[in-house]
C-alpha positions as CSV (number, residue, x, y, z in Angstrom):
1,X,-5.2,121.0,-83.5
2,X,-6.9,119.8,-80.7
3,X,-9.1,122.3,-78.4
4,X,-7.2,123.3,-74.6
5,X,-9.2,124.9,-71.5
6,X,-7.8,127.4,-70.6
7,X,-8.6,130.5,-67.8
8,X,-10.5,133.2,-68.8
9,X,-8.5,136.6,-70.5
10,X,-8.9,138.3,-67.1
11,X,-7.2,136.0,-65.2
12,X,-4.1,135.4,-68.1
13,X,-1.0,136.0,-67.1
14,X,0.5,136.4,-70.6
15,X,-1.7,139.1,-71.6
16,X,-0.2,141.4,-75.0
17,X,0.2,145.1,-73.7
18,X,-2.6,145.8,-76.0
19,X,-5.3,143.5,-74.1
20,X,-4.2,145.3,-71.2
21,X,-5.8,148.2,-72.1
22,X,-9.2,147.0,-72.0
23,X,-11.4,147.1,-69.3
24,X,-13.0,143.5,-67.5
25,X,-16.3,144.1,-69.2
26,X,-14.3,143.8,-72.8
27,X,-12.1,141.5,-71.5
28,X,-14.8,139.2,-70.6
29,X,-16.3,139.8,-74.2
30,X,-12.8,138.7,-75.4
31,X,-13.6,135.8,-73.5
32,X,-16.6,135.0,-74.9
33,X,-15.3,134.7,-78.7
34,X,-11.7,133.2,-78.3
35,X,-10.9,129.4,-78.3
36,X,-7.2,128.2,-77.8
37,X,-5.9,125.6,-79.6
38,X,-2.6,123.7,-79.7
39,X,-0.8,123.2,-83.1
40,X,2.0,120.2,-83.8
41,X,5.4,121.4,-85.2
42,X,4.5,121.7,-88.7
43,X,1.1,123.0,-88.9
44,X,-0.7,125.7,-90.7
45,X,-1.7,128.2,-87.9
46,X,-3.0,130.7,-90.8
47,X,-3.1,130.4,-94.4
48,X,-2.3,132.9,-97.2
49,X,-5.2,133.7,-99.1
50,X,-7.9,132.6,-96.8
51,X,-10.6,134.2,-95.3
52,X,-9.2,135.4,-92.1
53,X,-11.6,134.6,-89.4
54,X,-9.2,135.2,-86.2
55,X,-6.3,136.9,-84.9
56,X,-3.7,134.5,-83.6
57,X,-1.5,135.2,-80.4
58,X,0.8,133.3,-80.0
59,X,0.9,132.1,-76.2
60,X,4.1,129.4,-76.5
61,X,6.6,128.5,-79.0
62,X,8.4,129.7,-82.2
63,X,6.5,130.4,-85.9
64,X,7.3,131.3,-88.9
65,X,5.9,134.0,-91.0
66,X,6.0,133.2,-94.6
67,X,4.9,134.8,-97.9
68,X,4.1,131.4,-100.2
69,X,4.5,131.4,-103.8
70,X,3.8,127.8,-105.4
71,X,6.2,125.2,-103.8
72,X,8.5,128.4,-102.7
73,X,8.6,130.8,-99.1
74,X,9.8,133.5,-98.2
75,X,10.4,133.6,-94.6
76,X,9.5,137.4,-93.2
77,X,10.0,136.9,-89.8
78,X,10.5,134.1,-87.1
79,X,7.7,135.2,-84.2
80,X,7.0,133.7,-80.4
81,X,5.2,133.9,-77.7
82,X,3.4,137.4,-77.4
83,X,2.7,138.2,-80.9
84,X,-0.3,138.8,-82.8
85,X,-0.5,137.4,-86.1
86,X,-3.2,138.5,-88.6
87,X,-3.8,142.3,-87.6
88,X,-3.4,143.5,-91.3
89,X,-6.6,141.5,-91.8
90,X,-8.8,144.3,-89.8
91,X,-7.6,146.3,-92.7
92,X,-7.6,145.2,-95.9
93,X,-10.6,142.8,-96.8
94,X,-10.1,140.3,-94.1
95,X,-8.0,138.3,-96.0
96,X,-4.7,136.7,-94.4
97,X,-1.8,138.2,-96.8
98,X,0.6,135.5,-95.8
99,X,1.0,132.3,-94.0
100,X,1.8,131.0,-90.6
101,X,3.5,127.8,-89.5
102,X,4.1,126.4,-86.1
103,X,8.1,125.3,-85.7
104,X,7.4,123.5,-82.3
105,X,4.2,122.2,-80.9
106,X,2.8,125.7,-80.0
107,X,-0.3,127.0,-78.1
108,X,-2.4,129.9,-79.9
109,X,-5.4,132.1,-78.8
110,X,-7.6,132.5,-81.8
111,X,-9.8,135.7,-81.2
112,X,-12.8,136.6,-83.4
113,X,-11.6,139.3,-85.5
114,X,-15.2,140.9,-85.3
115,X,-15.2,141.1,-81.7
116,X,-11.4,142.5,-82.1
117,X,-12.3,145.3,-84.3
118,X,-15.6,146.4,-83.1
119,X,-13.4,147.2,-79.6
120,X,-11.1,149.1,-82.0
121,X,-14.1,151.8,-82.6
122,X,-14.5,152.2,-79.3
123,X,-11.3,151.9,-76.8
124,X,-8.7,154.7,-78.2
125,X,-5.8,152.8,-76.2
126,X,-6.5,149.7,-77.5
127,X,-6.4,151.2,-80.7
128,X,-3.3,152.8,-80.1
129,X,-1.5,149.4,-78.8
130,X,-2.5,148.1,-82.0
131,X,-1.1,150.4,-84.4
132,X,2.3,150.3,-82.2
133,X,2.1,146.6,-82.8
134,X,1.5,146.6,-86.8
135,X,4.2,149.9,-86.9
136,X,7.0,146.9,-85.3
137,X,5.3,144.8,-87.5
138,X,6.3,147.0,-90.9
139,X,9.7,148.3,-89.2
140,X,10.9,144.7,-88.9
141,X,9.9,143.9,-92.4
142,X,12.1,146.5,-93.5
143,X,14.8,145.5,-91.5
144,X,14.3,142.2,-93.1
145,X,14.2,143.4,-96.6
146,X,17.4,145.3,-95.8
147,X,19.3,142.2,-95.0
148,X,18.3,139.5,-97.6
149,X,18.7,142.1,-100.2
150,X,21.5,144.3,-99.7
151,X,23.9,141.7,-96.5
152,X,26.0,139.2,-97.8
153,X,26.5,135.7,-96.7
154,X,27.9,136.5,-93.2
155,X,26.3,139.5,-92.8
156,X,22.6,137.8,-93.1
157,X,23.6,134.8,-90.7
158,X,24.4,137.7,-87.8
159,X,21.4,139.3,-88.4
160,X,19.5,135.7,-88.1
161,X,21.7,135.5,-84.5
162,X,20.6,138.7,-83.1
163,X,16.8,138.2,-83.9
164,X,17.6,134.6,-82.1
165,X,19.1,136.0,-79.3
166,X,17.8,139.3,-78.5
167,X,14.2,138.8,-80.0
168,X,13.3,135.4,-79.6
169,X,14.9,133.8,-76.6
170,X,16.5,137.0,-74.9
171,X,19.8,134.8,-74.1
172,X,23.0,134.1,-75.4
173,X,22.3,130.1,-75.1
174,X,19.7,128.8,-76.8
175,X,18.4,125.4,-78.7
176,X,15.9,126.2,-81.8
177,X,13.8,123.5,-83.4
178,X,14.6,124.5,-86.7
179,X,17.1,122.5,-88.8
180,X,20.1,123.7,-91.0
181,X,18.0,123.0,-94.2
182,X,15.3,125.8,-92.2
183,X,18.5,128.0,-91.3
184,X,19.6,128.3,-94.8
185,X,15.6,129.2,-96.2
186,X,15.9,132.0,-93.6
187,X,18.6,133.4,-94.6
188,X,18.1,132.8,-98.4
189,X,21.4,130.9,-98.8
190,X,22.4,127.3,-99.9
191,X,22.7,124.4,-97.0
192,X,26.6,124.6,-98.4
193,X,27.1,128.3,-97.8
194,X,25.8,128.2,-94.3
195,X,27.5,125.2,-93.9
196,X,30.5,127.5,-94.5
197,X,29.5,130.5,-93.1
198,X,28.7,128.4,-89.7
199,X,32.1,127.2,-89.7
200,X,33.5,130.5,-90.1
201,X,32.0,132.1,-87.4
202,X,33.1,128.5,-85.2
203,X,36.8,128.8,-86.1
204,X,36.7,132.9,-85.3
205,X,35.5,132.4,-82.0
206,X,32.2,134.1,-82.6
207,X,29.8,131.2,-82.1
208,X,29.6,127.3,-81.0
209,X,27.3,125.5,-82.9
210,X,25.9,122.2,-81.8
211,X,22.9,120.2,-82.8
212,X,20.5,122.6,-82.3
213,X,22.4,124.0,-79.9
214,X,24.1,128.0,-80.3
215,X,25.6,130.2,-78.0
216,X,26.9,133.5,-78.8
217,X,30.7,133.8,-77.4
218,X,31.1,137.8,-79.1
219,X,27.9,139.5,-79.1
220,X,30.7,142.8,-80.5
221,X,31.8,140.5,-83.6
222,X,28.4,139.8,-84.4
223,X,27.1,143.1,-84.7
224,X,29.8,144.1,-86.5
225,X,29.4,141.7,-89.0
226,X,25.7,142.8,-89.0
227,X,26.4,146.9,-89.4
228,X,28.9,146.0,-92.6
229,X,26.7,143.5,-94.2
């Protein structure tokens, strides 16, 4: 995870709506207590169960957010760039409450999570961007929840597509660096039953699928399939 130089916070030009509410004196305090460092596809960006240290935005490329039991995960969320992972931390004994792994080589700003929370106590609209953030942070979980336990088969793959799609790459085209074995942990189905499902969606017109490769040909179809689960 090799170190990157980088411009200074006040000069980023992928600044999170919450760092833009803080003025250049804090900004350069930011500054003063955040390294950047590059990950390889693969890589633990933050661990469950550790002592969190940092909070982790993510400048460049996909993650997943997993909760880890023994040799199994549970994938909450896929994340890119311009989110901040590790905010719960500020909260609840500064102790990461679940893991973070890089999908592609990525790019992450690791910010001293004292410095982070002693401008909490002191810039209300930093504050305020914060809790906006963690609020989409618990809303999506729910979502989440929603669909692996209550969707079916088709139902959760749709869901997967939008959050692609709309969230992720904000296009109907895109090429993810995650593989069908990855696709089917996501979705909390067998490689067989996507494998199915996949072809389903192919044959009704709803998707191609190649490689990596998946455009969206009826964005209608697939929210329908994701309303009726």
């Amino acid at each position: 995870m090799p170190l990157t130089k980088t411009k200074k916070c006040q000069d980023c030009s992928c600044m999170s709506e919450p760092f833009k509410e803080l003025s250049s004196e804090e900004l350069i305090k930011i500054n003063k207590n955040r390294v950047e460092v590059n990950f390889k596809k693969g890589e633990t960006v933050i661990k469950q169960g550790a002592l969190a240290g940092h909070i982790a935005y993510v400048k460049n490329g996909l993650v997943k957010v997993c909760r880890d039991h023994g040799s199994e995960e549970l994938v909450l969320a896929l994340e890119s760039r311009g989110k901040l992972m590790g905010l719960h931390a500020l909260f609840n004994k500064s102790v990461y409450n679940y893991s973070v792994y890089a999908c592609e080589d990525i790019s992450v700003c690791l910010h001293d999570i004292n410095t982070i929370s002693s401008l909490l106590k002191k810039n209300c609209n930093f504050n305020f961007e914060i809790l906006k953030h963690l609020s989409d942070e618990i809303l999506f979980s729910h979502e989440r929840m929603e669909s692996l336990s209550l969707k079916q088969l088709h139902g959760r793959f749709a869901d997967i597509l939008l959050c692609l799609s709309l969230r992720i790459y904000k296009r109907k085209s895109f090429k993810i660096p995650l593989s069908k074995k990855d696709l089917a942990g996501i979705t909390r189905m067998s490689q067989e039953s996507l494998s199915r499902v996949v072809k389903d969606f192919t044959k009704d017109g709803i998707i191609e699928f190649k490689g990596n490769n998946i455009t969206i040909l009826d964005y209608e179809k697939v929210r329908h399939l994701s309303y009726v689960g």
